[in-house]
N, C-alpha and C positions, 0 to 999 in steps of 0.2 A: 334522724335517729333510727338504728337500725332496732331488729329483736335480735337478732343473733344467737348460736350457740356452739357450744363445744360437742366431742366425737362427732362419730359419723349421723350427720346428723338428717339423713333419709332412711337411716334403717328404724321406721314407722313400728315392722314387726321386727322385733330378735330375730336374728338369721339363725338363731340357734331352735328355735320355737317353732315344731314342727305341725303345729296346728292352722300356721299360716292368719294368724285371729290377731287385730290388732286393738290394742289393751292403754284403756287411756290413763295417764298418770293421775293421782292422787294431788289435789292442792295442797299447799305444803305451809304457808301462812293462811292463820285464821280466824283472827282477831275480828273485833266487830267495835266497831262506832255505837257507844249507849249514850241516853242520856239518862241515865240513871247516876246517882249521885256516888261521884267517886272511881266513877269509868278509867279507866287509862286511857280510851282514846275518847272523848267527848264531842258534839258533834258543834264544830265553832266555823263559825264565815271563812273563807278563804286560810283554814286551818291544810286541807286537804288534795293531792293531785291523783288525777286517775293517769294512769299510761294503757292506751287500749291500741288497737289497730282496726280499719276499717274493714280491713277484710275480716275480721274473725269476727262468727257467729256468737261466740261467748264472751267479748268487749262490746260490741255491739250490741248487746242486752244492759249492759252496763250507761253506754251513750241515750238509748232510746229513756230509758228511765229517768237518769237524772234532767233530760227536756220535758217528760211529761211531770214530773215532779218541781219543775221553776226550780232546780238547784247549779243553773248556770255559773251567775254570780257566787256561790255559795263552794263550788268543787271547781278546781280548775283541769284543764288535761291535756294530752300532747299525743299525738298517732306516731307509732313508730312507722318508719316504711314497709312500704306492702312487699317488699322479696325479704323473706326468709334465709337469712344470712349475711351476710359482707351488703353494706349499703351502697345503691347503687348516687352516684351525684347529679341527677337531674333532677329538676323540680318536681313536686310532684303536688296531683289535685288534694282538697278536702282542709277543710281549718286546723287550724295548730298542726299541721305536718315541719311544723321546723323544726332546729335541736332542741335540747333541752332545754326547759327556760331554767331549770333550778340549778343545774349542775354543768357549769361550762365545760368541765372537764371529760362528761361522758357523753360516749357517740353510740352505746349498746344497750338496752337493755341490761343484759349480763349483765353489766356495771352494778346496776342498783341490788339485784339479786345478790352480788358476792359481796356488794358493801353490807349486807343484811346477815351472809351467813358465808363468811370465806370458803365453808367446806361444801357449799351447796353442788347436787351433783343431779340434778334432774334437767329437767325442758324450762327455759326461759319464757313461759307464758305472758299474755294475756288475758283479761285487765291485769293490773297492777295497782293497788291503792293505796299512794305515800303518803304518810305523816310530815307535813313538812318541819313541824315542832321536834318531832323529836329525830326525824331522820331515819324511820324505820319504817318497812313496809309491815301495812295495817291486813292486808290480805288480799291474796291471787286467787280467790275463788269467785267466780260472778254470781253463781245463783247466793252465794249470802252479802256481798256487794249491792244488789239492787234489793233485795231486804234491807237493809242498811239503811238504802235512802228512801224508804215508802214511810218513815213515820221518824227514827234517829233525828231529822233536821225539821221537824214540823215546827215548831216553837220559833225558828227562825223563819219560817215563811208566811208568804199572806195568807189571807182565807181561801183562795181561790188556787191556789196547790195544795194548801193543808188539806182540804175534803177530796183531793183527787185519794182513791182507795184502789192499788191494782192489789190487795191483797184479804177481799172482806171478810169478816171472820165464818159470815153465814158460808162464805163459797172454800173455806181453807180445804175442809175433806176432800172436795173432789179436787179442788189443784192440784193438790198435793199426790191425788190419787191420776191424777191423769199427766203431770210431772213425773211418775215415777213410771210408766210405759212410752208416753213421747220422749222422753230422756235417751231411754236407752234402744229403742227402736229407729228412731229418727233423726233427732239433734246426731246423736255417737252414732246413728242408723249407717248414713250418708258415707262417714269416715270407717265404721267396720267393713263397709262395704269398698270404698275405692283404695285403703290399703292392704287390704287382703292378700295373701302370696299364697295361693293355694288354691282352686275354683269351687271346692270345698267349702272352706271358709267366705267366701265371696259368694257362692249363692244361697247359702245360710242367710249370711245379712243382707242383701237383696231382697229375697223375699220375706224374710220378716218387715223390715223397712216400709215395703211396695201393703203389706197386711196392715199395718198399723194408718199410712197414709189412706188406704179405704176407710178404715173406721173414722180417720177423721174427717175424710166426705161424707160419709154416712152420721155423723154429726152435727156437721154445720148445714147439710142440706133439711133439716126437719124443720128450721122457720129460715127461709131465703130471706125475710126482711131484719132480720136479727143480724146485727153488723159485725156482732164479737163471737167469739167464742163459747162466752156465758151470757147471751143474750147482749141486751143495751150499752153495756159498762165496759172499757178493756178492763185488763185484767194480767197477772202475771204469764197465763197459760198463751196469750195475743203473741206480749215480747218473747215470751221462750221460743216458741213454735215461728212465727214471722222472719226470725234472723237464719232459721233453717231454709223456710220456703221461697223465700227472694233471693237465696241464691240458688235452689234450685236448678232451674231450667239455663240459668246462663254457665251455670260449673257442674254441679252434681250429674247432671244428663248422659255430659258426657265424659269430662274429667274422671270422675268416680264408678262411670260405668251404671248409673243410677237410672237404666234406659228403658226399663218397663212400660213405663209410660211417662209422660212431661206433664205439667202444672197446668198450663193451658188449654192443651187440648184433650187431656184425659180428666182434668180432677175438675169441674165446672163450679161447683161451690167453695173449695179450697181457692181458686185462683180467683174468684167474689169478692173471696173474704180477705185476702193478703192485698187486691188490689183498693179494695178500701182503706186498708190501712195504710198504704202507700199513698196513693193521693186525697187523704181527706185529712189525714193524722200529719201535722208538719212534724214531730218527731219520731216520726218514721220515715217520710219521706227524705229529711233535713240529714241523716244521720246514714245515709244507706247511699253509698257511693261506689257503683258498680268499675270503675277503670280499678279502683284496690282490689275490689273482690276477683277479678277476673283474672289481672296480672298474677297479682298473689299464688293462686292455685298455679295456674297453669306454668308459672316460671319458677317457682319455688321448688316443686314436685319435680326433681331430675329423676326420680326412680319411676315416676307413672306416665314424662310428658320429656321425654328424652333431648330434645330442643328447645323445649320451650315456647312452642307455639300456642301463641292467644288465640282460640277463633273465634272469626267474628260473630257470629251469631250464638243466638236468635238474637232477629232485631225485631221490633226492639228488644232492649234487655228487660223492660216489663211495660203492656197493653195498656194502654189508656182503659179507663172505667168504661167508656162503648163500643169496646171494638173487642174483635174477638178473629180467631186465625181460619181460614177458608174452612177447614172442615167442622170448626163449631158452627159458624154462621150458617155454613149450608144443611147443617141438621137442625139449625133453628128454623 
């Protein structure tokens, strides 16, 4: 199953948009799963399907949550293919990459979006979270999609996902507060910066980007044995922040032009901290399938990557927990 879309669908910025600044679309469904009594969308077993893609950093928030949440059984889902646009027919890696299990008839994305709003006229995004009951999409937003599932389907889980809490109430202020500069500095950091048409607008968001990525070394390094973000516990700020930083170094470096410095050898407590969550968190590790992330960009993007060429490096695409790249080692 493809994502697919209609116009021209590499002009990132309006060619007409002379500030060269690249402007993300508004989610456009917004519904939410309650269990509050009398919901229209209620939160029931095998009621629900996600449609995410491996390579996208904001589906990917969506994947990591519903495994740290045990809502496997509970939400079904499907990966569209990782090229942006016309699907290619080779197999390809990562669970549920097949068609559609719901709809024999559709091979796009689009499909689902124009059976939901014939006159829909925006970006085919991911996630996507279908109601299978009623045949209508429940909402393409991911930061209210994984609110959704941090407490919506407790009642149906055991004890032992019920108490997982990425959202505590003592920690909301600062999430919420530090969501709303990583947001737009970094998560959108990465993308104002690689589709920029202008060098203007491109080292604007570069170096804000490169500011904000300090701060958040300068964060995680105050207790090195503190594994999260907010100490002991993940946390919403982990998933949001993680789906940026692991692709980093393999796309953003050079793709996006995000060359300031790498993950590895310049950020030593950001790269601690994401390699923990990579190998110690199996839904991080389980969910995070670097052949999508890399194809995706680099063959998708004809306006940035003119061929289409993958490179192959860095290898690896992320360091094992004890090893580190000649020049950290040799400063250690």
């Amino acid at each position: 199953m493809a994502s697919g879309n209609t116009g021209k669908i590499t002009d990132w910025v309006n060619p007409n948009d002379k500030s060269g600044e690249f402007k993300r679309q508004q989610s456009v469904f917004r519904n939410f799963i309650s269990r509050e009594p009398g919901a229209q969308f209620p939160p029931e077993k095998d009621r629900y399907h996600l449609y995410v893609s491996y390579a996208c950093p904001w589906a990917h928030r969506t994947l990591i949550t519903r495994k740290l949440k045990g809502l496997e059984d509970i939400i079904s889902f499907t990966s569209v293919h990782w090229h942006l646009g016309e699907m290619a027919d080779e197999k390809v890696s990562g669970e549920n990459t097949n068609p559609d299990p719901l709809h024999s008839d559709v091979t796009h994305l689009r499909q689902i979006y124009f059976s939901n709003d014939p006159n829909y006229s925006g970006r085919f995004t991911v996630p996507v979270l279908f109601d299978k009951k009623t045949q209508r999409i429940v909402s393409n937003e991911s930061a209210e999609i994984i609110r959704m599932f941090y407490y919506e389907f407790d009642d149906l889980l055991p004890e032992k996902y019920k108490n997982v809490d990425l959202y505590p109430p003592a920690l909301r202020s600062e999430i919420d507060a530090v969501n709303d500069w990583t947001y737009n500095d970094v998560n959108n950091g990465v993308y104002k910066s690689g589709f920029a048409t202008t060098q203007e607008a491109y080292e604007k968001a570069v170096t804000t980007l490169f500011a904000s990525l300090d701060r958040i070394e300068a964060h995680l390094s105050k207790d090195a044995n503190s594994p999260y973000f907010f100490g002991s516990s993940i946390t919403e700020i982990d998933i949001r922040l993680y789906t940026t930083i692991i692709r980093f170094d393999p796309v953003y470096v050079q793709h996006f032009k995000c060359n300031i410095r790498d993950i590895r050898s310049g950020y030593p407590a950001i790269h601690r901290w994401v390699r923990r969550l990579y190998w110690d968190i199996p839904a991080f590790r389980e969910t995070t399938d670097f052949e999508h992330i890399k194809k995706h960009y680099t063959k998708s993007h004809k306006q940035i990557n003119q061929f289409a060429i993958t490179p192959v490096g860095p290898v690896p695409d992320i360091l094992p927990k004890e090893e580190e790249v000649r020049a950290v080692a040799a400063r250690q």
